[in-house]
C-alpha positions in Angstrom: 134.3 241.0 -156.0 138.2 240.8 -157.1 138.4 238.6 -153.9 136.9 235.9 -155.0 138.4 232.5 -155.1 135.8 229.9 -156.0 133.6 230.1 -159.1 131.0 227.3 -159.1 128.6 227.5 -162.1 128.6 223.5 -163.0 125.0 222.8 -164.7 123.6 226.3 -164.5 122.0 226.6 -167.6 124.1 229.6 -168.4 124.2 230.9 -172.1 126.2 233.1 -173.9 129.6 234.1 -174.0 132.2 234.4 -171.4 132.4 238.1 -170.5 136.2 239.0 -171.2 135.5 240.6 -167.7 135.7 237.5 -166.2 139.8 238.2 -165.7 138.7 240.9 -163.2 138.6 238.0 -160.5 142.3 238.1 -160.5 142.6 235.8 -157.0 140.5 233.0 -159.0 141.6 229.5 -158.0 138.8 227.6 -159.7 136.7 228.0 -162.1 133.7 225.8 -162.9 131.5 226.8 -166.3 131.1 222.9 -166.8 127.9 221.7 -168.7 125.9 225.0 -169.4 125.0 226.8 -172.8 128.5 228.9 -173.2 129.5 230.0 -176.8 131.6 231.7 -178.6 135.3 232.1 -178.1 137.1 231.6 -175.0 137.8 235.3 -174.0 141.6 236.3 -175.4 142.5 237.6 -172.2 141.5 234.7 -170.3 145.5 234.6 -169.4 145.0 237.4 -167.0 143.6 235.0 -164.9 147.1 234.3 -163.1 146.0 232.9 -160.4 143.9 230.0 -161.4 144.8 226.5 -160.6 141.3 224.3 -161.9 139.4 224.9 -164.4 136.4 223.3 -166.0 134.8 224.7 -169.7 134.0 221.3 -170.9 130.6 220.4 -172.3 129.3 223.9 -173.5 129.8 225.3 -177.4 132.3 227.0 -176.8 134.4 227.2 -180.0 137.5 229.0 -181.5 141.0 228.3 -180.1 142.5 228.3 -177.4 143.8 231.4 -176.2 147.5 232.1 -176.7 147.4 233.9 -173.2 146.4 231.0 -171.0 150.6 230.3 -171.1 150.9 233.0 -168.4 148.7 230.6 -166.3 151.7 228.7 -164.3 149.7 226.9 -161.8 147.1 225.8 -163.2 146.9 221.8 -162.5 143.2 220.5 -163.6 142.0 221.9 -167.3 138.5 220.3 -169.0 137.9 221.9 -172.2 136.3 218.3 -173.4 133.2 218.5 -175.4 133.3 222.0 -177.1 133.6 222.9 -180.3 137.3 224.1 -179.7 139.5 224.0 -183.1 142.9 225.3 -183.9 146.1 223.5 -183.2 146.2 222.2 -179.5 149.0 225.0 -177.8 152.4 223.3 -176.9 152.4 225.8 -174.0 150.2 222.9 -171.7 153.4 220.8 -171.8 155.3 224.4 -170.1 152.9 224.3 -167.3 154.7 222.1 -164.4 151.9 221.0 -162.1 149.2 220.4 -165.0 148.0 217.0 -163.5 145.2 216.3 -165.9 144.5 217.6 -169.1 140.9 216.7 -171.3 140.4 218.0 -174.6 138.4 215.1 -176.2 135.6 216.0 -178.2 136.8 219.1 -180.3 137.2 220.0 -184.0 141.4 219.9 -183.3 142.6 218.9 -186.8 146.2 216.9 -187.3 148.1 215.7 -184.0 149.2 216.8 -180.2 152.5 218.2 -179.8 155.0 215.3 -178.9 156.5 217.3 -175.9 153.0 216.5 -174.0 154.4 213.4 -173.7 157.2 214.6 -171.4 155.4 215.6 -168.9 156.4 214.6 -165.6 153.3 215.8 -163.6 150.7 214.6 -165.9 148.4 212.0 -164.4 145.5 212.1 -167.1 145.8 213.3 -171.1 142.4 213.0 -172.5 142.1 213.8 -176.5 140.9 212.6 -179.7 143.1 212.4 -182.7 142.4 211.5 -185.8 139.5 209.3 -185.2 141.9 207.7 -182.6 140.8 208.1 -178.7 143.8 208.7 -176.6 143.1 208.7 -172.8 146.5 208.0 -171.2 146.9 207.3 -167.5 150.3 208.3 -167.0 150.4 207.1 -163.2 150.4 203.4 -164.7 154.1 203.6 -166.8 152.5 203.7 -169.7 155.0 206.5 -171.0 157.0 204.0 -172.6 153.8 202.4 -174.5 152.9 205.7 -176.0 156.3 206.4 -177.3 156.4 203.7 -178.8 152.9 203.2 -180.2 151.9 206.6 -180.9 155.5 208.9 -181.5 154.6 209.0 -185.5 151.3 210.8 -184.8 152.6 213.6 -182.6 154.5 216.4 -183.7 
């Protein structure tokens, strides 16, 4: 089972928690939990999965923060964590991760602002987030760098 590659679950009806057991797939690519029942805290150790480059948690409960050890991930391009009940501050590690193409996190309980150096990002197609009763969905693959830096610098840190 540590061989597998593909994790598929989208609309399952699956409830619960993420087993922390979950990092035993250590050759994971993708990972698809999108639109079940999950709650609870993503698992602390979801890091270990190093090999993952998609994956999809959004529209569940899942709540807590994100976990510091999802910054060993390097290649992961596609993360949806929209829709949750995700809090905390959002990590600055995302904007460390060089071939993160699309990021949502709209539709959480983050509090305060997204760390400015998202903004940098060269790869970044999609940022999807809401801040401060402000929806932010940036397509970065229309120039619109310069618009955000200039319309939205003051509420990023």
């Amino acid at each position: 089972m540590t061989q597998l590659t593909v994790s598929y679950h989208f609309r399952n009806s699956l409830k619960g928690k993420i087993p922390s057991s979950i990092t035993l797939l250590e050759n994971l690519g993708s990972l698809n939990l999108y639109s079940n029942a999950l709650t609870e805290a993503i698992p602390d150790n979801f890091g270990d999965l190093i090999s993952l480059k998609n994956v999809s948690l959004g529209s569940n409960s899942l709540s807590g923060a994100i976990p510091d050890s999802m910054s060993a991930i390097l290649d992961l391009a596609y993360v949806d964590m929209s829709s949750n009940q995700l809090n905390g501050t959002v990590p600055k590690f995302f904007a460390e991760m060089k071939k993160l193409k699309y990021l949502n996190l709209e539709n959480n309980e983050f509090p305060g602002v997204l760390p400015f150096n998202l903004t940098f990002m060269k790869r970044l197609d999609v940022l999807k987030s809401v801040e401060t009763a402000i929806c932010v969905t940036i397509d970065f693959r229309r120039d619109t760098r310069n618009f955000l830096h200039r319309c939205l610098e003051e509420n990023w840190t």
